[in-house]
PAKOLDREN-805045 format. One record per residue: residue in one letter; x, y, z of N, C-alpha, C, O in turn; chain. Coordinates in Angstrom, 1 decimal. Example, Ala and Ser with C-alpha at 12.3 -4.5 7.8 and 13.67 -1.06 7.14 Angstrom:
2
   r       nX       nY       nZ      caX      caY      caZ       cX       cY       cZ       oX       oY       oZ   c
   A     13.2     -5.7      7.8     12.3     -4.5      7.8     13.2     -3.3      7.8     14.2     -3.3      8.5   A
   S     12.8     -2.2      7.1     13.7     -1.1      7.1     12.9      0.0      7.9     13.4      1.1      8.0   A
//
This chain:
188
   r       nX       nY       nZ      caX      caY      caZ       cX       cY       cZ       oX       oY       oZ   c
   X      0.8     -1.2      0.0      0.0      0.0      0.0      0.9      1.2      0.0      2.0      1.2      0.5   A
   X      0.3      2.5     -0.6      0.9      3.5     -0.8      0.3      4.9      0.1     -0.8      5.4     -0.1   A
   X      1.0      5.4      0.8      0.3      6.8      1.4      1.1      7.5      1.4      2.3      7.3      1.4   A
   X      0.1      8.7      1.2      0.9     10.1      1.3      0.7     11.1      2.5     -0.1     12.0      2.5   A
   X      1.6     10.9      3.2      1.2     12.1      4.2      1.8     13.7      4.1      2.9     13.8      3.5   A
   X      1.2     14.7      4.5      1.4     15.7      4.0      1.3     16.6      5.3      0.3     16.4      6.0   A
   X      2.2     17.5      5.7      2.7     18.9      6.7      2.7     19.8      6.5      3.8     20.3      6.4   A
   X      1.3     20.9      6.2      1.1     21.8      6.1      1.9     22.9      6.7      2.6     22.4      7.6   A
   X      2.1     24.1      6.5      3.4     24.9      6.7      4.0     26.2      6.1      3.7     26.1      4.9   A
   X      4.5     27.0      6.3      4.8     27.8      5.2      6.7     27.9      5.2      7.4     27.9      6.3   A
   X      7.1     27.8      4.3      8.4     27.6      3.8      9.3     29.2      3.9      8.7     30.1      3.2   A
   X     10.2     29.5      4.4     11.1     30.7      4.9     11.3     30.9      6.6     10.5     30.7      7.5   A
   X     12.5     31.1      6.8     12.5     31.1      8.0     11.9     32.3      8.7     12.8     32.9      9.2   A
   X     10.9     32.9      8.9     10.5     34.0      9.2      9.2     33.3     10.0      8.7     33.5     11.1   A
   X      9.0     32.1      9.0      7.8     31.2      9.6      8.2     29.8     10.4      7.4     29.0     11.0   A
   X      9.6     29.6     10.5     10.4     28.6     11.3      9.5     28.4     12.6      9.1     29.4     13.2   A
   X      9.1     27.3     13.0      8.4     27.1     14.4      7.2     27.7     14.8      6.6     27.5     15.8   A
   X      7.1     28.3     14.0      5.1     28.9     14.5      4.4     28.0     14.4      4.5     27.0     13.8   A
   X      3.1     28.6     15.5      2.2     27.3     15.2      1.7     27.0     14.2      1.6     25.8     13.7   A
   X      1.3     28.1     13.7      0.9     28.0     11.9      1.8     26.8     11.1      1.3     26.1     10.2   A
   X      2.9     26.6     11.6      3.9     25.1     10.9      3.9     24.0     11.2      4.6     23.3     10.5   A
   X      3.1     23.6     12.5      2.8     22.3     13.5      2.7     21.1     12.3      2.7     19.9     12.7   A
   X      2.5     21.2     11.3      2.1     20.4     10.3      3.8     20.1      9.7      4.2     18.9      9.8   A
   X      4.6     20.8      9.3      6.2     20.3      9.2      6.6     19.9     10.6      7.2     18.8     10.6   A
   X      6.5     20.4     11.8      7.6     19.7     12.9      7.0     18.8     12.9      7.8     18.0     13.4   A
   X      5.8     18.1     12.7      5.0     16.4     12.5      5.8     15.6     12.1      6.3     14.6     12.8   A
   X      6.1     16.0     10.5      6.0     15.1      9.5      7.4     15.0      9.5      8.0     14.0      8.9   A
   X      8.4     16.2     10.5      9.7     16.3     10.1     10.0     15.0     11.4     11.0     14.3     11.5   A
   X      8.5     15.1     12.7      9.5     13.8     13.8      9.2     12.1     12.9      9.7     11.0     13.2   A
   X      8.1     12.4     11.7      7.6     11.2     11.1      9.1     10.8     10.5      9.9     10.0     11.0   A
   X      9.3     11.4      9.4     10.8     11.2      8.7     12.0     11.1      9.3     13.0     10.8      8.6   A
   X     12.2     11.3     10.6     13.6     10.9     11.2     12.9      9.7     12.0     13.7      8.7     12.1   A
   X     11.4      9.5     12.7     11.6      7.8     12.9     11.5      7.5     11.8     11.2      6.4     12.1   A
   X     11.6      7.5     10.4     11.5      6.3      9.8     13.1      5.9      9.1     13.4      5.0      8.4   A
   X     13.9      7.3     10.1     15.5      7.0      9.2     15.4      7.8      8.2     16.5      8.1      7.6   A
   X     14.4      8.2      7.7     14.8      8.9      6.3     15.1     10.2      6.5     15.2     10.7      7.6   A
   X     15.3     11.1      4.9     15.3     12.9      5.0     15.1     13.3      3.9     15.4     12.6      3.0   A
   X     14.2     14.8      3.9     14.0     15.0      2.7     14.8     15.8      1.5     15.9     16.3      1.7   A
   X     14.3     15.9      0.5     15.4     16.2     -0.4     13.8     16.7     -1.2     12.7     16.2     -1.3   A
   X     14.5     17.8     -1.6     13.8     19.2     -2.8     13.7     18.5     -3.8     14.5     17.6     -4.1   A
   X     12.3     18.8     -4.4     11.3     17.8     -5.5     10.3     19.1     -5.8     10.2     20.1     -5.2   A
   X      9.8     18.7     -6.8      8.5     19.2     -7.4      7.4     19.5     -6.4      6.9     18.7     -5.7   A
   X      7.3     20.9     -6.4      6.6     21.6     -5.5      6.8     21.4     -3.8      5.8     21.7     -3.1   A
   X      7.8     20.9     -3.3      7.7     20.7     -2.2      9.2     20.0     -1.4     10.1     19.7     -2.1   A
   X      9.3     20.0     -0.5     10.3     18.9      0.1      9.8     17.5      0.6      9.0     17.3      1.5   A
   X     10.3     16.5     -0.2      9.9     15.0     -0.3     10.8     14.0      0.6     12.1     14.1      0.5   A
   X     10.2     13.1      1.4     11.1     11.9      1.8     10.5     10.7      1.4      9.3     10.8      1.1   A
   X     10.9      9.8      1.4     10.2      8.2      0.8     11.2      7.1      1.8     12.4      6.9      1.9   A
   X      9.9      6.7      2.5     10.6      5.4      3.6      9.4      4.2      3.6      8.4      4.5      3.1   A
   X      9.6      3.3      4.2      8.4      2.4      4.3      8.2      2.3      5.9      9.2      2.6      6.5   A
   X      7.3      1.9      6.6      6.5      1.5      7.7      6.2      0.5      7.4      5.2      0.5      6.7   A
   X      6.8     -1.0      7.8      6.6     -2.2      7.6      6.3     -2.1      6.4      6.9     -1.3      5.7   A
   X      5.1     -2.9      5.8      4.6     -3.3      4.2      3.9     -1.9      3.0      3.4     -1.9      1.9   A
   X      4.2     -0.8      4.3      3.7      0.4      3.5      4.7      1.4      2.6      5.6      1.7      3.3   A
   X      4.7      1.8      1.7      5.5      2.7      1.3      4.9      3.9      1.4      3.9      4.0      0.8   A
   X      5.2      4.9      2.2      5.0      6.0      2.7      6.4      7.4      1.7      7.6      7.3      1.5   A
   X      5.4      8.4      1.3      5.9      9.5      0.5      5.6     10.8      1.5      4.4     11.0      1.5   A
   X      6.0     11.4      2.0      5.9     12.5      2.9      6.2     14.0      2.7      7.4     14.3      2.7   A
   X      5.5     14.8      2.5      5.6     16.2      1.6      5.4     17.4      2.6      4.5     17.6      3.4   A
   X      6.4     17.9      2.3      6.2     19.1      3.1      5.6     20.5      1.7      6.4     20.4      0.7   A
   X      4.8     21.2      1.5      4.9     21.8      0.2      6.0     23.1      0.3      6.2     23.7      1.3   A
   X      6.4     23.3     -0.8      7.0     24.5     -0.5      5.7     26.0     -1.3      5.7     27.2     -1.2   A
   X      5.2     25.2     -2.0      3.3     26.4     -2.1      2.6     27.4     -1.6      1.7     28.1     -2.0   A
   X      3.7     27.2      0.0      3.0     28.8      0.4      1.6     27.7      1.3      1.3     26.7      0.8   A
   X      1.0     28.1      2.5      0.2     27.3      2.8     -1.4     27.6      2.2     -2.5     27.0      2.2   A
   X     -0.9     28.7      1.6     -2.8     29.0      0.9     -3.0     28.2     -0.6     -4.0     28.2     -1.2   A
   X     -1.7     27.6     -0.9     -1.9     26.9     -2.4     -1.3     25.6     -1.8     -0.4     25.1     -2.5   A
   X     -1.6     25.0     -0.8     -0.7     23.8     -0.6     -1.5     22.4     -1.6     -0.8     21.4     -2.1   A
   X     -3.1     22.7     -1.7     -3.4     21.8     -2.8     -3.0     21.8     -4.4     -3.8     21.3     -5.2   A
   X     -2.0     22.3     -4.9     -1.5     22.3     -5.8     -0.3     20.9     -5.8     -0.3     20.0     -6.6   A
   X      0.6     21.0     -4.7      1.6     20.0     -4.1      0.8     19.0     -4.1      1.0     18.1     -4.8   A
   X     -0.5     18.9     -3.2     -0.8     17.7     -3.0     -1.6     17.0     -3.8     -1.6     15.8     -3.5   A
   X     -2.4     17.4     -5.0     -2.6     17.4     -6.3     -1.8     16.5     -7.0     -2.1     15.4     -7.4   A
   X     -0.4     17.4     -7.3      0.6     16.6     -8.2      0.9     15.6     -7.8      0.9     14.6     -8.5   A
   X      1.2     15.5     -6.0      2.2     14.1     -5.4      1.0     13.1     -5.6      1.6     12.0     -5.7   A
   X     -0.3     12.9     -5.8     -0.8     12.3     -5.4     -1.2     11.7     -6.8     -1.5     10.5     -6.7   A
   X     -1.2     12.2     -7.7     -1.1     12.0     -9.1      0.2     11.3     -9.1      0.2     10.1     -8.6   A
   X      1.8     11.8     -9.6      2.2     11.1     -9.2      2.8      9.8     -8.7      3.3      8.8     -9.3   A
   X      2.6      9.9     -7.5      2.3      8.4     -6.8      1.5      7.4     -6.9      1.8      6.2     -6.6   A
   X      0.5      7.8     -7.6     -0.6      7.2     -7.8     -1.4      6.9     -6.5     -1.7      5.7     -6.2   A
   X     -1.7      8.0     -5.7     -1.8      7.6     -4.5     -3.5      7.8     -4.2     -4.0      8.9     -4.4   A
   X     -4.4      6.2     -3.6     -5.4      6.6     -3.9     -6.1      7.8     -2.3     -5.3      8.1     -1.4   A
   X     -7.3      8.1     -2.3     -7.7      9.3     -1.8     -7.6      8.8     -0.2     -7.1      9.5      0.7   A
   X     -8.0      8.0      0.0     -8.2      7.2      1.3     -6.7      6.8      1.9     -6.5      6.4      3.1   A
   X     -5.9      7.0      1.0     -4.7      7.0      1.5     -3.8      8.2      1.6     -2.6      8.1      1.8   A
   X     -4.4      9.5      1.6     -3.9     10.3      1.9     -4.4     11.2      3.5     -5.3     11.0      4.3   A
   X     -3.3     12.1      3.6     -3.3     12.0      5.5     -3.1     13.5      5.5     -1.9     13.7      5.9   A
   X     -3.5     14.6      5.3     -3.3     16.1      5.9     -2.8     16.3      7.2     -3.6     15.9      7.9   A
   X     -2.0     16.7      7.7     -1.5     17.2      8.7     -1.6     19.2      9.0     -1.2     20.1      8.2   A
   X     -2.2     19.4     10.1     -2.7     20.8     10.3     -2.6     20.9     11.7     -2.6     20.2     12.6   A
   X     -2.6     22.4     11.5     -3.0     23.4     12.8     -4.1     23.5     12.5     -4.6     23.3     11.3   A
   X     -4.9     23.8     13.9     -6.2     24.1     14.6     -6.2     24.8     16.0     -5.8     24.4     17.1   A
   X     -6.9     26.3     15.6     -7.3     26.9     16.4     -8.4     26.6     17.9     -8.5     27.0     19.0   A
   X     -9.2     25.5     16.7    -10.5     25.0     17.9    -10.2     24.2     18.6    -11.1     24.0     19.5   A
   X     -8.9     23.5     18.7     -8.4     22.4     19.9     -7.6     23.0     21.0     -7.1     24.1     20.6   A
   X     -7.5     22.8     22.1     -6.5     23.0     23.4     -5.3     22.9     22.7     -5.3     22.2     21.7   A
   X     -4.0     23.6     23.0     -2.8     22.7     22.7     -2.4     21.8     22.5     -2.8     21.1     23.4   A
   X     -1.5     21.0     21.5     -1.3     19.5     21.6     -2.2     18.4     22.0     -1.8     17.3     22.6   A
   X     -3.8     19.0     21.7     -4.7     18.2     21.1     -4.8     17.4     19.8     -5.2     18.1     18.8   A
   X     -4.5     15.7     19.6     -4.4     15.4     18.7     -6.0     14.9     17.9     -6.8     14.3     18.5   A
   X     -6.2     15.3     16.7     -7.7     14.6     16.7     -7.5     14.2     15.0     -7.3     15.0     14.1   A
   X     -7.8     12.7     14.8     -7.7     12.4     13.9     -9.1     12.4     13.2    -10.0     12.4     14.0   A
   X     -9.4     12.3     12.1    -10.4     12.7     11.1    -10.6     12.2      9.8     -9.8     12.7      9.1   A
   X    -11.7     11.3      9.1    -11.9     11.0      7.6    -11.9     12.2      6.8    -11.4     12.4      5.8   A
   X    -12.6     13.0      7.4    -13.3     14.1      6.8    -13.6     15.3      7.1    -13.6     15.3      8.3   A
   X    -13.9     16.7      6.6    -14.6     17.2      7.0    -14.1     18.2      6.1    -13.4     18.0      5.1   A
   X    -15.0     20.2      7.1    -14.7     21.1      6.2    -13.1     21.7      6.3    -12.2     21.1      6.7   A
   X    -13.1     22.6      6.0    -12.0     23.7      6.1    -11.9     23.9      7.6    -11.0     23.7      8.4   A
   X    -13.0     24.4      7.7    -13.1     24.8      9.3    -12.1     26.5      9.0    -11.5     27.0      9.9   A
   X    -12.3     26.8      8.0    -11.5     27.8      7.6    -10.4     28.5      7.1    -10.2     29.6      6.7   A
   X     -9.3     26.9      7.4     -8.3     26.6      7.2     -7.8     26.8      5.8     -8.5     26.2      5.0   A
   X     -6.5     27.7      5.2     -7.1     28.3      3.9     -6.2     27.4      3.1     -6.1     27.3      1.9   A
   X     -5.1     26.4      4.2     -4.4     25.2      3.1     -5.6     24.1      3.2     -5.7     23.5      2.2   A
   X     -6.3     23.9      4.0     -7.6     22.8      3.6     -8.5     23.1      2.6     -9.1     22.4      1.8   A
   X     -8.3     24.7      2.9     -9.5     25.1      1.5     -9.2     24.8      0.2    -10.0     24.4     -0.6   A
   X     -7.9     25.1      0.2     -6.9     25.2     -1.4     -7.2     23.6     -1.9     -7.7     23.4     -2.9   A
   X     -6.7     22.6     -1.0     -6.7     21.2     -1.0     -7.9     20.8     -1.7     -8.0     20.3     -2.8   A
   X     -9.0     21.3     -0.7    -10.5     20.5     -1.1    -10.8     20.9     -2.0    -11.5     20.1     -2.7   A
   X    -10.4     22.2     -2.6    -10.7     23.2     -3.8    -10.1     22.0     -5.1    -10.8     21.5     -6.0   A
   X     -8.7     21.8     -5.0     -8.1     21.3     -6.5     -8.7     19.8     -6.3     -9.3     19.2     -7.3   A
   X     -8.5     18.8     -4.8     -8.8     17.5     -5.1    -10.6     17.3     -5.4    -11.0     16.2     -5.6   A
   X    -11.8     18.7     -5.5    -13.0     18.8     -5.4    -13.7     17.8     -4.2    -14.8     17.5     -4.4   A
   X    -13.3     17.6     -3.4    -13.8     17.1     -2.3    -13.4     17.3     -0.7    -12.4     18.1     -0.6   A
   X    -13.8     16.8      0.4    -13.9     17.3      1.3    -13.3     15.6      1.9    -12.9     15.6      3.1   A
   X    -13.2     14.6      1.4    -13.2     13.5      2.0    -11.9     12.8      2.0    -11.6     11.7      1.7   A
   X    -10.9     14.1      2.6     -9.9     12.8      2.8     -9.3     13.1      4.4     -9.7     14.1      4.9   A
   X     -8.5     12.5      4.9     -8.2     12.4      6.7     -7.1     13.3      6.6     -6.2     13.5      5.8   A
   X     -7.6     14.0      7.8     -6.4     15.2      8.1     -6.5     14.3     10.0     -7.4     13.8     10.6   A
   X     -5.0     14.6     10.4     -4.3     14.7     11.5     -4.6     16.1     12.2     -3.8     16.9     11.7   A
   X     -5.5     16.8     13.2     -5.4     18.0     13.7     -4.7     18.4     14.7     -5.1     18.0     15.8   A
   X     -3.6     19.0     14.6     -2.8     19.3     16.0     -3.3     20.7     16.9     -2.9     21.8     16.7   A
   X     -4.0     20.5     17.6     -4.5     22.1     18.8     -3.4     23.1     18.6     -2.3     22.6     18.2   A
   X     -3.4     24.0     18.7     -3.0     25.0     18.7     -3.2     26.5     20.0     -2.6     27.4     20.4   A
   X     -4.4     26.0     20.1     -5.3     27.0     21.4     -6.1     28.1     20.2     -6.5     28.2     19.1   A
   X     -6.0     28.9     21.6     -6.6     29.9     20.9     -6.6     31.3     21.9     -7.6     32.1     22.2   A
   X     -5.3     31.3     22.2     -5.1     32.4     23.2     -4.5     33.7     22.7     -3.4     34.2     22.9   A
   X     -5.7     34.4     21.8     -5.5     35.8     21.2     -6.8     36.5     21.6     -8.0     36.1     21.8   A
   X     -6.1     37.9     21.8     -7.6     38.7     21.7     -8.0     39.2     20.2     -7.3     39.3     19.2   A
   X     -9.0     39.5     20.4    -10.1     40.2     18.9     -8.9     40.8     18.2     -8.1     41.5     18.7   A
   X     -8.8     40.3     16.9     -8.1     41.2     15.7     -6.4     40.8     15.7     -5.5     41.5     15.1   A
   X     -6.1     39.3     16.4     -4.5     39.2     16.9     -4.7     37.8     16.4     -3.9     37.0     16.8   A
   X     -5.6     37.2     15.6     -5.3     35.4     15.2     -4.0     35.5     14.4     -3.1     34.8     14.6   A
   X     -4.1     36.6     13.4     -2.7     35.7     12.1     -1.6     36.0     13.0     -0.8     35.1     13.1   A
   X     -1.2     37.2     14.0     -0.5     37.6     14.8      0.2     36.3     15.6      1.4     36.0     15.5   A
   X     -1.1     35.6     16.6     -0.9     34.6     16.9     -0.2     33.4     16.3      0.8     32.8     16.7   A
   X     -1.2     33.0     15.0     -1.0     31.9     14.4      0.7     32.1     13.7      1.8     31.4     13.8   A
   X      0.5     32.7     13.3      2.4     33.1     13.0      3.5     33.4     14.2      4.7     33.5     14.1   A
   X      2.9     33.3     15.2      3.7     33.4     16.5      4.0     31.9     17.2      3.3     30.9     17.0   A
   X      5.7     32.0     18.2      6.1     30.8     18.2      5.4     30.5     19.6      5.0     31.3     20.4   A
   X      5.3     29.2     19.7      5.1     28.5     20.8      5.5     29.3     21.9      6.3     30.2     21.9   A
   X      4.5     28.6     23.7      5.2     29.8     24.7      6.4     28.2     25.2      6.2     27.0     24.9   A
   X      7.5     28.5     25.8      8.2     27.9     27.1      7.6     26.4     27.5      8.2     25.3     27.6   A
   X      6.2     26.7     27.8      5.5     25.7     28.5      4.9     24.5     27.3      4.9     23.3     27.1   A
   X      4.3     25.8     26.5      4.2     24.0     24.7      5.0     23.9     24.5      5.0     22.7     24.2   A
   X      6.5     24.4     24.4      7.7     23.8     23.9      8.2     22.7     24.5      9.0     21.9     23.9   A
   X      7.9     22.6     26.0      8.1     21.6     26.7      7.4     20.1     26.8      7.9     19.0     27.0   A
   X      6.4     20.4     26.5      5.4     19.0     26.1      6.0     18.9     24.4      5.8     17.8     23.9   A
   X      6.6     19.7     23.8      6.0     19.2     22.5      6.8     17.8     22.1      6.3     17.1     21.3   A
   X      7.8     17.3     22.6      8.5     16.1     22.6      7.4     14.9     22.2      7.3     14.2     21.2   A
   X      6.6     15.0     23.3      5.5     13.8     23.8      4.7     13.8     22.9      4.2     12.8     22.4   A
   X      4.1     15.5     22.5      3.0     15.4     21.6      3.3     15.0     20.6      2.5     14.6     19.8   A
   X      4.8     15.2     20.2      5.2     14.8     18.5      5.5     13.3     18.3      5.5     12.8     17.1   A
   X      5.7     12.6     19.1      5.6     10.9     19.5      4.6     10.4     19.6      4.6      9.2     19.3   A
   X      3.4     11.0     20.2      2.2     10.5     20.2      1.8     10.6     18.4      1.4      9.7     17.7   A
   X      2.1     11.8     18.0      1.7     12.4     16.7      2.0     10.9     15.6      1.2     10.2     15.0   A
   X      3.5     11.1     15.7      4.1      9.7     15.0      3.3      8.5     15.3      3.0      7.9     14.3   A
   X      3.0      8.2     16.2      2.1      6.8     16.6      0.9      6.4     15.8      0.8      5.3     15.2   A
   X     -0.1      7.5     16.0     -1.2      8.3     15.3     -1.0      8.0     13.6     -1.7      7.2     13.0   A
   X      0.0      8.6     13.0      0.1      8.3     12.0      0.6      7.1     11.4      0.1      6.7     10.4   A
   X      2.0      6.2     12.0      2.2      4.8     11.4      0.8      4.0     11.8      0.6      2.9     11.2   A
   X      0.1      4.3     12.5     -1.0      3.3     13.3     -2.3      4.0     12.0     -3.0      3.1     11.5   A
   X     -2.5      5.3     11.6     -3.2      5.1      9.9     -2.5      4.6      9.1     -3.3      4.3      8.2   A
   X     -1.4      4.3      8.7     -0.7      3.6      7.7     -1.1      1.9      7.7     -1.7      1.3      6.8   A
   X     -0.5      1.3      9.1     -1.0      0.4      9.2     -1.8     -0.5      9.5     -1.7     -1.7      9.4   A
   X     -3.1      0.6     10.0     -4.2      0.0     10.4     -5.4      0.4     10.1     -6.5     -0.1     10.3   A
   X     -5.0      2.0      9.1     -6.7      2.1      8.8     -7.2      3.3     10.0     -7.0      3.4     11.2   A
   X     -7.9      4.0      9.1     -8.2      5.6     10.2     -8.9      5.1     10.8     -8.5      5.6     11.9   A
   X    -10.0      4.4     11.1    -10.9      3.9     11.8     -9.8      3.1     13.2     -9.5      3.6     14.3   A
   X     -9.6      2.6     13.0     -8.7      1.7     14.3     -7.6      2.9     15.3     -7.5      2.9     16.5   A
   X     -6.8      3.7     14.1     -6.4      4.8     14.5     -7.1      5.9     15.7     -6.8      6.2     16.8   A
   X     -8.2      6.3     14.8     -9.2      7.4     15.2     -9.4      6.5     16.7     -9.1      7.0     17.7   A
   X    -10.0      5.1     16.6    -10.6      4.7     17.9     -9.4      4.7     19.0     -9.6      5.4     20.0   A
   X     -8.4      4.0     18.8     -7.1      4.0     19.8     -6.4      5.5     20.2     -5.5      5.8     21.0   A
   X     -7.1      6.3     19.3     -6.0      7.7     19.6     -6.1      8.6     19.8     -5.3      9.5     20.0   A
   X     -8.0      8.5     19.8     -8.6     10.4     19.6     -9.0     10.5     21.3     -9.5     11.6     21.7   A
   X     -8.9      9.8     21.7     -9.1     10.6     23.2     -7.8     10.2     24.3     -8.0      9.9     25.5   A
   X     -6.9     10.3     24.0     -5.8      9.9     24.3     -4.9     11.5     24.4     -3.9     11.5     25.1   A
   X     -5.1     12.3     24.1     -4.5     13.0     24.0     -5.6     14.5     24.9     -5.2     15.7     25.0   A
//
């Protein structure tokens, strides 16, 4: 079997560690367990490792996160990777911190790399990974926030959260979002 997981994010270091990038520090603890690293490709930064009997392709885009469905478009073409086997990785404002919540489906939720996504693949139905983020801004301060780095205190959990994270995702590789979702969404 083939998947594609994907780390939403924006590329430049100005955006290095924001929460807005929780979707690359994922995918970047996914690719060092699996031994691999990525190397610059078509639209994005790519690693390719397997998870026991799965061949796993892992994309960070370099698209800017408002066009990240362009990246994940091509890799999935490409790869030939079918829809059910692809894995979004994202920030979310509506979760607590280093709330993990895995998902078949849904909307944007506002999210303007989910939008871009649902927009080029025309649907809404494939599994995104949501990493919490909070939501500790006042009125008129989200992109402020959202582009702002972690405080002292998430930086200190985020070890655990990004290990759980990795779990979460070899455990959809190998077992299917459903078995995933049940073993992992209230775990966190």
């Amino acid at each position: 079997m083939k998947y594609l997981i994907v780390g939403l994010g924006n590329i430049g270091s100005e955006y290095l560690g924001t929460r807005h990038n929780i979707g690359f520090r994922i995918v970047n603890a996914l690719v060092e367990d699996g031994g691999a690293g990525f190397m610059e490709e078509r639209y994005g930064a790519v690693a390719r490792f397997r998870i026991k009997n799965c061949e796993v392709t892992v994309l960070k885009p370099n698209t800017f996160m408002n066009l990240s469905g362009h990246a994940v478009r091509y890799w999935m073409q490409k790869e030939n990777i079918q829809l059910e086997n692809l894995l979004v990785v994202v920030d979310d404002l509506a979760l607590p911190f280093g709330t993990l919540r895995l998902k078949p489906k849904g909307s944007d939720a506002g999210h303007n790399g989910l939008h871009n996504i649902q927009d080029l693949l025309g649907t809404q139905e494939y599994a995104r990974l949501r990493f919490g983020i909070g939501d500790d801004f006042s009125r008129g301060r989200q992109i402020e926030y959202v582009l702002g780095q972690f405080t002292s205190e998430e930086l200190s959990l985020m070890p655990e959260k990004l290990n759980l994270a990795v779990e979460i995702m070899k455990c959809f590789c190998l077992a299917g979002i459903q078995t995933a979702m049940n073993q992992y969404n209230n775990k966190s």
